[in-house]
Wavefront OBJ file of the C-alpha trace (Angstrom):
o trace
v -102.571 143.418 311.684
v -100.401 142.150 309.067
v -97.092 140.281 309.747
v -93.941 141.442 307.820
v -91.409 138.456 307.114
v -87.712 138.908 306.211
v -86.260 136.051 304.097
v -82.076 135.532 303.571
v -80.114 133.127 302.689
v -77.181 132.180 304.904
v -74.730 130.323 302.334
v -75.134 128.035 299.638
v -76.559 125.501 301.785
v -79.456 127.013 303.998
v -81.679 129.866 303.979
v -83.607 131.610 306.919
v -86.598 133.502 307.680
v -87.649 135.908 310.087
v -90.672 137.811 311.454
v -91.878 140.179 314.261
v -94.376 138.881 316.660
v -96.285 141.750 318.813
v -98.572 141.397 322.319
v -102.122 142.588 322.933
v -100.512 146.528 323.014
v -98.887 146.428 319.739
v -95.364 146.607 320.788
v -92.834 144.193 319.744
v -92.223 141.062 322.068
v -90.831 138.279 320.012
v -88.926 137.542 316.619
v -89.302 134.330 315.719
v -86.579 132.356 312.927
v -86.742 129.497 310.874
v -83.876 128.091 308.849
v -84.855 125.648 305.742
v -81.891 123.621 303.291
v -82.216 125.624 299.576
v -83.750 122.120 297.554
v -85.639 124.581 295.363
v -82.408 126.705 294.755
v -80.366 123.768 294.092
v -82.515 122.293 291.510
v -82.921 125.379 289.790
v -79.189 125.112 289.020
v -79.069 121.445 288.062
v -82.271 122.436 285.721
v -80.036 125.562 284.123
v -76.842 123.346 283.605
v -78.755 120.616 281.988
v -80.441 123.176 279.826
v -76.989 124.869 278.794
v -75.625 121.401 278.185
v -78.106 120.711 276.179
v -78.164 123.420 273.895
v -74.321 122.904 273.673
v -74.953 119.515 272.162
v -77.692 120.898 269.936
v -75.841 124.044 268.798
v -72.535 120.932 267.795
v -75.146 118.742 266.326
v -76.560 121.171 264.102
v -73.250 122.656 262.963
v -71.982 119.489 261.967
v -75.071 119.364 260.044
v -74.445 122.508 258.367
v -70.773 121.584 257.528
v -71.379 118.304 256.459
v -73.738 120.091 254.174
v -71.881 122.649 253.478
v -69.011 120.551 252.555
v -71.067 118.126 250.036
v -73.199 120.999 248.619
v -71.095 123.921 248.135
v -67.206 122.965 249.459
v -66.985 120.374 247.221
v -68.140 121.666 244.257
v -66.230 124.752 244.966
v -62.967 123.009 245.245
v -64.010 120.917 242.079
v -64.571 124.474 240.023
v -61.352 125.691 241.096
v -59.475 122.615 240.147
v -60.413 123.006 237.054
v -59.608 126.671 236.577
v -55.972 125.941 237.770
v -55.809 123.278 234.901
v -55.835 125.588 232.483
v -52.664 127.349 233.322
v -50.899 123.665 233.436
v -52.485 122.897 230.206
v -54.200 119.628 231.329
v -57.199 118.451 229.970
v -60.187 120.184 231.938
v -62.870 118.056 233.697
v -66.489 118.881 233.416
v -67.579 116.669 235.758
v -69.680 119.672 238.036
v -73.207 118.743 239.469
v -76.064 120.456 237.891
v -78.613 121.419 240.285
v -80.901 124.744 239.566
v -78.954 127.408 242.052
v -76.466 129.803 241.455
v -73.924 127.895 241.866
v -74.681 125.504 239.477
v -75.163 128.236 237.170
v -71.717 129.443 237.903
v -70.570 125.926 237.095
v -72.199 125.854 234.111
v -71.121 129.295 232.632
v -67.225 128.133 234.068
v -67.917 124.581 232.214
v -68.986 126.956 229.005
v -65.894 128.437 229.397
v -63.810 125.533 229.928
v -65.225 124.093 226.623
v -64.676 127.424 224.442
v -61.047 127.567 225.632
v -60.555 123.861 225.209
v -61.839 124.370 221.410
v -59.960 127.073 220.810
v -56.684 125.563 221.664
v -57.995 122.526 219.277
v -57.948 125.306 216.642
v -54.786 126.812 217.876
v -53.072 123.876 217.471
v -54.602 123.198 214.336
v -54.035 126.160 213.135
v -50.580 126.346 213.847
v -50.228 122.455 212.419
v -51.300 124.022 209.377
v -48.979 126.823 209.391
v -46.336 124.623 209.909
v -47.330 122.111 207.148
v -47.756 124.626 204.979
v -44.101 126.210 205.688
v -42.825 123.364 205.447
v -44.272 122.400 202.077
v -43.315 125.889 200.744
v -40.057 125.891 202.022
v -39.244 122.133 200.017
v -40.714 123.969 197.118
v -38.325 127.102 197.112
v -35.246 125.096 197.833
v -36.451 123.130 194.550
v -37.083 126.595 192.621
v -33.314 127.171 193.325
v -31.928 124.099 191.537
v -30.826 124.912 188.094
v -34.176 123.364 185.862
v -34.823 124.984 183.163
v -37.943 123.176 181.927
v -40.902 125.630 183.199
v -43.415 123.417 182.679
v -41.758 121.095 185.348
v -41.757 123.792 188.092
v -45.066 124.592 187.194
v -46.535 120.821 187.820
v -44.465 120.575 190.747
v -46.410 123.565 192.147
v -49.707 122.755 191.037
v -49.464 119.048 192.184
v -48.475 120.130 195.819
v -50.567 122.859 196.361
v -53.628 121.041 195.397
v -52.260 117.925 197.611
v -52.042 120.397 200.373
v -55.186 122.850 200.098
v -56.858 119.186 199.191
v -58.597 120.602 196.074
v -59.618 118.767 192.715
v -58.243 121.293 190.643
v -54.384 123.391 190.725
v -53.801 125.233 188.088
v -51.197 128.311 186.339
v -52.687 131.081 183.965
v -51.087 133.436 182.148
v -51.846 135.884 180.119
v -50.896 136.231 176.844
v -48.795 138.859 174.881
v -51.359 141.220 173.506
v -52.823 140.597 177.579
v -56.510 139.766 175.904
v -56.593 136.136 177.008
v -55.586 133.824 180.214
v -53.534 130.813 178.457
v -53.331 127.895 180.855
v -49.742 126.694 181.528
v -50.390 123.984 183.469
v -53.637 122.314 185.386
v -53.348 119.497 187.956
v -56.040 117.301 188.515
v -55.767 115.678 191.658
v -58.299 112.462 191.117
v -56.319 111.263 187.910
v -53.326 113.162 188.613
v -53.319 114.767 185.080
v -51.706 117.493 183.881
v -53.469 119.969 181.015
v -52.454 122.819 179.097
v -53.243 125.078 175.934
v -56.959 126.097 177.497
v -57.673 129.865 177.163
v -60.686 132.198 178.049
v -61.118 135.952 177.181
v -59.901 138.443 180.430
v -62.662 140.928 178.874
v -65.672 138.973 179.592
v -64.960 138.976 183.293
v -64.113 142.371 184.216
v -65.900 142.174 187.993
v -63.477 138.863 188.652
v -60.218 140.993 187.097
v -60.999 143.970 189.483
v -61.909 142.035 192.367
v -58.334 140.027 191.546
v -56.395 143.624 191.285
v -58.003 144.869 194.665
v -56.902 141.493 196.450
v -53.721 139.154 197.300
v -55.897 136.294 197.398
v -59.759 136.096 196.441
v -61.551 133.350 198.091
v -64.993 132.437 196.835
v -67.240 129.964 199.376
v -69.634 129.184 196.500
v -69.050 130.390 192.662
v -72.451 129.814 191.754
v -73.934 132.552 194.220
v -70.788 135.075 194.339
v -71.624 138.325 191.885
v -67.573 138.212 191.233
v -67.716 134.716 189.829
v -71.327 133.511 189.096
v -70.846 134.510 185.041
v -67.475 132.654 185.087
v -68.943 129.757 186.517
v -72.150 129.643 184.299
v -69.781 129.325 181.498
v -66.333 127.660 182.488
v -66.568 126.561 186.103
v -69.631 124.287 186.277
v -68.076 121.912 183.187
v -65.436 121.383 185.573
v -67.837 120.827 188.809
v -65.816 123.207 190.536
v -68.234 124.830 193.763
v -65.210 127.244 195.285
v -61.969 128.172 194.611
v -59.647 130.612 195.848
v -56.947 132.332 193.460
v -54.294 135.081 193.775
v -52.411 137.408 191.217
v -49.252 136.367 189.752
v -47.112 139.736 190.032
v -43.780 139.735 188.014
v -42.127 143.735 188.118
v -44.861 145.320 189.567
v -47.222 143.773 187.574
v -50.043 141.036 187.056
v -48.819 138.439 184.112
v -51.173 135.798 185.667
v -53.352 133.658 187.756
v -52.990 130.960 190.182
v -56.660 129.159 190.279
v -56.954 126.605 193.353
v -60.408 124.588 192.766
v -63.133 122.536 194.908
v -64.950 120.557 193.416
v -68.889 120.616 194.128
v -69.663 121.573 197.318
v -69.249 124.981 198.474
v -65.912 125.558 201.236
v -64.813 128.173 203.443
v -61.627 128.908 203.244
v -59.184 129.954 206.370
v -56.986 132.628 205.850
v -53.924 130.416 206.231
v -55.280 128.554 203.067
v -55.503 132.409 201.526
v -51.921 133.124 202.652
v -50.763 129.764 201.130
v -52.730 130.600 197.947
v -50.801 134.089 197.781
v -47.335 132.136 198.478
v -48.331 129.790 195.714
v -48.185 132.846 193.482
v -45.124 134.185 194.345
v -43.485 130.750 193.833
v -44.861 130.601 190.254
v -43.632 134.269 189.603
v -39.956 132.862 190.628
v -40.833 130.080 188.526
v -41.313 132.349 185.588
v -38.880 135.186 186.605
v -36.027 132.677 186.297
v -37.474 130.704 183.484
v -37.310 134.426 181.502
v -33.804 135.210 182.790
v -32.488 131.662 181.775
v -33.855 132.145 178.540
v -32.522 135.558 178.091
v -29.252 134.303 179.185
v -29.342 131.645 176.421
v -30.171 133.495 173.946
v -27.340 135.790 174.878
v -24.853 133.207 174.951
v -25.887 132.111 171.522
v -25.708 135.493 170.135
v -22.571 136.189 171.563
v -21.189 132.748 170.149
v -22.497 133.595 167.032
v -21.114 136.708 166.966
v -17.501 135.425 168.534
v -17.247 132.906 165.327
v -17.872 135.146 163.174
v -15.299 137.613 164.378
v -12.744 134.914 164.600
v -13.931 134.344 161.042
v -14.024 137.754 159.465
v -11.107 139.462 161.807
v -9.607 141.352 159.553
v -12.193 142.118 157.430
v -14.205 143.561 160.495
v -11.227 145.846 161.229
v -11.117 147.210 157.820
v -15.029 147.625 158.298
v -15.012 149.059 161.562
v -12.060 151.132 160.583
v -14.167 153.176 157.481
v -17.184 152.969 159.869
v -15.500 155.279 162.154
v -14.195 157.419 159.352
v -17.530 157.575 157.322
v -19.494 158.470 161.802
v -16.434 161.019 162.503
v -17.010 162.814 158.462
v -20.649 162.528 159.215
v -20.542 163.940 162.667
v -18.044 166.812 161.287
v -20.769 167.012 158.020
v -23.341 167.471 160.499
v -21.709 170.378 162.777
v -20.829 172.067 159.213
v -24.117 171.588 158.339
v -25.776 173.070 161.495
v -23.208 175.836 161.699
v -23.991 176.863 158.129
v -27.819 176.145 159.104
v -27.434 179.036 161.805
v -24.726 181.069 160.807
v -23.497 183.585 158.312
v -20.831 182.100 156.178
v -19.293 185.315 155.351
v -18.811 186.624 158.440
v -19.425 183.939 160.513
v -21.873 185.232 162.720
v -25.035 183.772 163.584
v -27.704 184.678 160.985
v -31.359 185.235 161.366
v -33.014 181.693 162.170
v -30.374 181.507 165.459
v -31.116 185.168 166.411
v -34.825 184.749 166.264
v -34.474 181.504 168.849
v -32.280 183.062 171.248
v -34.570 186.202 171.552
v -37.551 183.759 171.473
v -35.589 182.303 174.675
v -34.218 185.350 176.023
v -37.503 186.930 176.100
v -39.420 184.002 178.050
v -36.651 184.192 180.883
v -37.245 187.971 180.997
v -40.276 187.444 181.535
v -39.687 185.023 184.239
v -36.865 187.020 185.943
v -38.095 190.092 185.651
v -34.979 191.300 183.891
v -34.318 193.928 181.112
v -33.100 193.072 177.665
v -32.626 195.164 174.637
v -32.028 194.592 170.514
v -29.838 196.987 168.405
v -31.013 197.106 164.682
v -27.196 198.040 163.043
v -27.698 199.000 159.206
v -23.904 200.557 157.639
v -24.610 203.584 156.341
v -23.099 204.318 152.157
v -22.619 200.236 152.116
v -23.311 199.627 148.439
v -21.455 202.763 147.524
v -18.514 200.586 148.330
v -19.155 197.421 146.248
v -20.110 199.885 143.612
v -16.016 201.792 143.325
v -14.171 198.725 145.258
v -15.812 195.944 144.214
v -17.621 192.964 146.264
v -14.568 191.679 147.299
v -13.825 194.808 149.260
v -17.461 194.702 150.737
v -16.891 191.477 151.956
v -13.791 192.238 153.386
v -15.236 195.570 155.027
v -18.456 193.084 156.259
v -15.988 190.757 158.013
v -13.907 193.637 160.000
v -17.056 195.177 160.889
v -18.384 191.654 162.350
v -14.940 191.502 164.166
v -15.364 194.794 165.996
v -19.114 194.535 166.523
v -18.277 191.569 168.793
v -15.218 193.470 170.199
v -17.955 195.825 171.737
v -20.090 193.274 173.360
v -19.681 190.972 176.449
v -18.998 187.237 175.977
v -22.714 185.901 176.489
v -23.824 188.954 173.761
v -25.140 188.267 170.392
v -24.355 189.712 167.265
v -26.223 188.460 163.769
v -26.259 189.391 160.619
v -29.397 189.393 159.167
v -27.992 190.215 155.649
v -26.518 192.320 153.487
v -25.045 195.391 155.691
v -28.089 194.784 158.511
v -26.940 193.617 162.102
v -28.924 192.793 164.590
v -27.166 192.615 168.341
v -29.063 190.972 171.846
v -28.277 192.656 174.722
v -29.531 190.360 178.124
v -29.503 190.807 181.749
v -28.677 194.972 181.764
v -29.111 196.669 184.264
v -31.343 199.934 182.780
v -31.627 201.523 179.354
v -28.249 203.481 179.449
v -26.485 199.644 179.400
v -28.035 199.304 175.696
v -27.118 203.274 174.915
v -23.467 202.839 176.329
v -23.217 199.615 173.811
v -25.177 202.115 171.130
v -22.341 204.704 171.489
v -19.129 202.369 171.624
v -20.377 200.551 168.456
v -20.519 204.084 166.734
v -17.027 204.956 167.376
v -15.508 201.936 166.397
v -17.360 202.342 163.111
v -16.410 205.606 162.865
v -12.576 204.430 162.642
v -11.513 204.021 159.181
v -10.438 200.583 157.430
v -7.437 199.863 156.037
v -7.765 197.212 152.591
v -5.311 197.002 150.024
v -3.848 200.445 149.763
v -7.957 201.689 149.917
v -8.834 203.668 153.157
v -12.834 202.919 153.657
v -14.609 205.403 156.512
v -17.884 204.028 157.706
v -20.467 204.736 160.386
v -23.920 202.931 160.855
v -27.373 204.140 161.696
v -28.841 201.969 164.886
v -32.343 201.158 166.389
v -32.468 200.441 170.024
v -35.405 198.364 171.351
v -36.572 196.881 174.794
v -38.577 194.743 176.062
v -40.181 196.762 178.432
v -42.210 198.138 175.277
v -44.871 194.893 176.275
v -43.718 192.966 172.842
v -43.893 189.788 173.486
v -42.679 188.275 170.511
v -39.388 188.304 168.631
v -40.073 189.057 165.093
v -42.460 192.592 166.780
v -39.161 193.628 169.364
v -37.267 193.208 165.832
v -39.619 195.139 163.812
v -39.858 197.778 166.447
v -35.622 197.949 166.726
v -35.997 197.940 162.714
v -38.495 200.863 162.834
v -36.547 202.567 165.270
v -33.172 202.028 163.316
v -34.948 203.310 160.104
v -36.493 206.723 162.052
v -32.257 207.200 162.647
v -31.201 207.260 159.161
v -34.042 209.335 157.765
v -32.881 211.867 160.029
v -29.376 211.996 159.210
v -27.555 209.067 159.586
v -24.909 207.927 161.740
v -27.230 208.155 164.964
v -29.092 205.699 166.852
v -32.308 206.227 168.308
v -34.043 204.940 171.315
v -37.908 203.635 171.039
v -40.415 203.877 173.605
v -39.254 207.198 175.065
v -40.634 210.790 176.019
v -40.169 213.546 173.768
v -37.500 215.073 175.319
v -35.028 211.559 175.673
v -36.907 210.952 171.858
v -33.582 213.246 170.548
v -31.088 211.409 168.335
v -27.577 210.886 169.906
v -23.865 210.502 168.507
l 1 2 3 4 5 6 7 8 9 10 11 12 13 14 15 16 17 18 19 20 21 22 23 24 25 26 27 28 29 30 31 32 33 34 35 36 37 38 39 40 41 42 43 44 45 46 47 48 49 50 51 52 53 54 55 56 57 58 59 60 61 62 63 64 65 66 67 68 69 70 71 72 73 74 75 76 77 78 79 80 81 82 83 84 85 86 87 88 89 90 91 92 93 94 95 96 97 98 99 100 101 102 103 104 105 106 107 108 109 110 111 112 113 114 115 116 117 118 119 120 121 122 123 124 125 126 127 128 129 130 131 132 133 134 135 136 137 138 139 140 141 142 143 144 145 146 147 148 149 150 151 152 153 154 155 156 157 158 159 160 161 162 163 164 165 166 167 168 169 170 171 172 173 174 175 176 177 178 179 180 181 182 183 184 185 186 187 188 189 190 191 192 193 194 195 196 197 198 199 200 201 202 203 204 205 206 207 208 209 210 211 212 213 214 215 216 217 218 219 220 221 222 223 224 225 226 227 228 229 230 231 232 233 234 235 236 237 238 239 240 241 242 243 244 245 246 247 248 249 250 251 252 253 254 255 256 257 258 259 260 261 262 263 264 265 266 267 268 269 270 271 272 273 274 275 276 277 278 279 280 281 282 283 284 285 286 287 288 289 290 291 292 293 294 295 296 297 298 299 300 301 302 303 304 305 306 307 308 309 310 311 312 313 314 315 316 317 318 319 320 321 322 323 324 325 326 327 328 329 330 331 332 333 334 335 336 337 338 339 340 341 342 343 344 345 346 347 348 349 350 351 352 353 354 355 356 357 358 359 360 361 362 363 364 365 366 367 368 369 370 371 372 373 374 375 376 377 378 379 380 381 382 383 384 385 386 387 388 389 390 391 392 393 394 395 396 397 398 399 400 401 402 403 404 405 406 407 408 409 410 411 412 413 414 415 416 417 418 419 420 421 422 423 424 425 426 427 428 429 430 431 432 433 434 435 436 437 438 439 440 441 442 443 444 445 446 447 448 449 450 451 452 453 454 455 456 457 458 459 460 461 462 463 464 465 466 467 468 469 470 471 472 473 474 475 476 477 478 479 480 481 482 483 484 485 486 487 488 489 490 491 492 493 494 495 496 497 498 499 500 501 502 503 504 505 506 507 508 509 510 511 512 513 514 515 516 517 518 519 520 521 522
C-alpha cells in the first residue's frame, strides 16, 4: 500500500513534510512530520542572481562594444560628412578627408566628396568668371570714357581698341575692317599685333569669295570659331588668308552703324585651336560697338568740319560780295516769282479754254478718268451732258466772230450758273460743251440740270444793240451704261446729243433708256 506525502514550506527558512501512517486494518493511526532548512531553495536564488548579474555585465560590456564601434565606424564619419555639408553654406573651404572603406556609407561619402569637389570647382569658375566680367567692364568702361574725349584722329581710337582688346582676350592678332564704298571689299583700318606690338593697315580681301563667313556674320553678334582650319564657315578663308598669319581661332562680330553692317572686328589666336567663353563673345560684340562709336563720331566730326568750312567759305564771301548778292538774290526772286506765275499761266492755258476760260478737253478727260474710278469704288452715279448751240455759225456768219465770242463767253457764264460748285463745265471747242455731273442721286438729278440749262439758253442775249436767241441740243450719259472709259461715256453723251438735234433741235435726250422714257424732252 502506497504512502502519500504532503510537502510545504513554512517560511523562507524551513520547509516540512508530512505523511499518513496506517495499522494492520488499514485505518489511519499516525501522521508523522519532518521539518528540513531550504539549502536547495536558497542556492537556487544565489545561482539566479549571479546569473542575472552576469548577464547585466555582459549585456554593458557588449553595448559599449557596439558604441565604441558605432562611434569610430559610423558616428564619426557621420559627424565628419555633415561638417562638411554645413561648410558650404559658410563658404569655407570643404575637407575631403572621409575614410574609404567598401559600404554604403563610404559610398555616400564618396558621392558627398564628388559633390563637394563639383561645387568647389564651380565656385572656382564663378569667381573666375565673374573676375573676368569685371576685368572686362572695367577695361571697356576706360575705353568709352576715352571714346568721349574730343580726338579726332580715327586711326588713334582704332589702335587704342585693337591694342586692349587683344591685351585682354590675350590674342596675337586685333584688328578693324571695313568695308569699302562700293561694299565689294573689307579694307583693314587698323591691325594690332600683340608680339611686336605693330600696327598695319591698307590690307583688303574680296567680301564675295566668302559668302558662308558673311551669312554666318549677319545671323550672329559674335561668331566664335575653335579651329578655322576644320570650321565649314572659315576653312576657305583660312586656306587662303588665315594660315599666312598662323592664326588657329578667332572670334569676330559685326560692326553695325544705322542699322547696318559697315564692318568687322577680327580677334585672332594664333596656332592652336581655343574655345572661347561667352564672356570673351560678349566682349568681342562690345568691342564692336566701341569701334562703331569710334567711327560714328569720327563721321559726325568730319561732317561738322566740313560744315564749318563751307559755312566760312560761304560767310567771306557774303561779307565780300554783300551787295552784289542782294542785287542777285533780289532778280532771283523776281526771275522764281515770273517763272512760278509763267508756269500757272502755262498750266492754266495747258487745261483751259482761253476764250471762255473753262477747262478744255485734256482737263475734262482726267477728271472723268478720276470721277469714274471713284464711282466705281463708291458705288455712286455720275452723268456727262454733251451741250452743242444750236444755229452757232449762223451768228459769226451776220455778226461777226467777235459777236460769237462774246455769245461763247455768256453762254460759259450761265452754263456754270446752272451747276453746283464741285460741277464741271468744258468746252471742248467751237460751240460743243461738255458738263460732269458727280455724286447724284438718280437720273432725274442729270435731267433737272438738262432742263435748267435749256431755259437759260433759251433767254435771249443782249450785245451791242444786237438781240441773239439761242437754245442748244444736249446728250445725257451715265455711267451705269457699263462704260468704263472716258473717251466711250463721251462718245456715247456725243451720240446721244447728236440723236437730239437730228430730231429737232433744242431737246436733250437721255441714253440707255426704254422706249417709252427714249422720248425727247423740252
Amino acid at each position: 500500500m502506497q504512502q502519500q506525502v504532503l510537502v510545504r514550506p513554512l517560511n523562507e527558512e524551513t520547509i516540512a513534510g508530512y505523511t499518513l501512517i496506517r495499522d494492520i486494518y488499514g485505518q489511519p493511526a499516525v501522521i508523522v512530520s519532518v521539518k528540513m532548512p531550504r539549502n536547495i531553495y536558497h542556492q537556487g536564488q544565489a545561482s539566479i542572481r549571479y546569473l542575472f548579474l552576469c548577464l547585466l555585465v555582459v549585456s554593458v560590456s557588449v553595448s559599449a562594444i557596439v558604441l565604441l564601434l558605432l562611434d569610430r565606424l559610423v558616428f564619426s564619419r557621420l559627424s565628419s560628412l555633415s561638417s562638411n555639408v554645413r561648410s558650404l553654406s559658410t563658404g569655407d573651404a570643404v575637407s575631403q578627408n572621409i575614410a574609404a572603406n567598401k559600404d554604403e556609407l563610404s559610398s555616400l561619402a564618396d558621392a558627398i566628396n564628388h559633390m563637394l569637389q563639383a561645387l568647389a570647382d564651380s565656385q572656382y569658375q564663378q569667381r573666375a568668371r565673374e573676375e573676368r566680367y569685371y576685368k572686362y567692364s572695367k577695361i571697356l568702361t576706360e575705353l568709352a570714357k576715352r571714346q568721349t574725349a574730343e580726338n579726332s584722329d580715327l586711326n588713334a581710337r582704332l589702335r587704342e581698341i585693337t591694342a586692349a582688346a587683344a591685351d585682354t582676350l590675350e590674342v596675337e592678332y586685333a584688328s578693324v575692317w571695313v568695308y569699302s564704298p562700293g561694299g565689294r571689299k573689307l579694307q583693314c583700318a587698323a591691325l594690332y599685333q600683340c608680339s611686336t606690338a605693330a600696327y598695319t593697315t591698307g590690307m583688303e580681301w574680296q567680301a564675295s569669295d566668302y559668302p558662308g563667313y558673311f551669312k554666318a556674320l549677319r545671323q550672329e553678334r559674335a561668331l566664335a570659331t575653335a579651329d578655322v582650319r576644320t570650321e565649314p564657315k572659315t576653312k576657305k578663308m583660312a586656306e587662303r588668308f588665315l594660315v599666312k598669319l598662323g592664326i588657329g581661332a578667332m572670334v569676330n562680330a559685326p560692326i553695325y552703324l544705322n542699322g547696318r553692317i559697315v564692318g568687322i572686328v577680327c580677334h585672332g589666336h594664333k596656332k592652336t585651336s581655343r574655345q572661347w567663353l561667352i564672356e570673351e563673345q560678349n566682349f568681342t560684340a562690345s568691342i564692336a560697338n566701341l569701334v562703331a562709336l569710334a567711327l560714328s563720331a569720327w563721321e559726325r566730326q568730319r561732317s561738322q568740319v566740313a560744315l564749318q568750312s563751307a559755312y566760312d567759305e560761304v560767310e567771306n564771301k557774303i561779307r565780300e560780295r554783300t551787295g552784289e548778292l542782294a542785287e542777285v538774290n533780289q532778280q532771283l526772286r523776281a526771275e522764281i516769282l515770273a517763272c512760278h506765275i509763267t508756269e500757272k499761266k502755262l498750266m492754266h492755258q495747258a487745261s483751259h479754254d482761253p476764250l471762255t476760260g473753262l477747262a478744255n478737253r485734256t482737263l475734262f478727260m482726267q477728271r472723268l478718268d478720276s470721277a469714274i474710278d471713284r464711282s466705281q469704288q463708291e458705288h455712286s452715279l455720275l452723268a456727262v451732258l454733251f451741250v452743242d448751240l444750236d444755229r452757232f455759225k449762223s451768228v459769226n456768219d451776220t455778226l461777226g466772230h467777235a459777236i460769237g465770242d462774246r455769245l461763247l463767253i455768256a453762254i460759259s457764264h450761265r452754263l456754270q450758273a446752272c451747276l453746283r460748285p464741285d460741277d464741271l463745265v468744258a468746252r471742248l471747242g467751237g460751240d460743243e460743251f461738255t458738263i460732269l455731273l458727280e455724286n447724284i442721286k438718280n437720273t432725274n438729278d442729270a435731267v433737272h440740270v438738262a432742263e435748267r440749262i435749256q431755259r437759260e439758253l433759251n433767254l435771249p442775249f443782249h450785245f451791242g444793240g444786237h438781240t441773239i436767241d439761242t437754245s442748244a441740243s444736249i446728250g445725257v450719259a451715265f455711267n451705269l451704261t457699263g462704260y468704263e472709259r472716258p473717251e466711250d461715256l463721251l462718245h456715247k453723251a456725243d451720240l446721244t446729243m447728236y440723236r437730239a438735234k437730228t430730231t429737232g433741235k433744242g431737246r436733250y435726250e437721255i441714253c440707255d433708256r426704254n422706249p417709252v422714257e427714249q422720248s425727247a424732252r423740252r
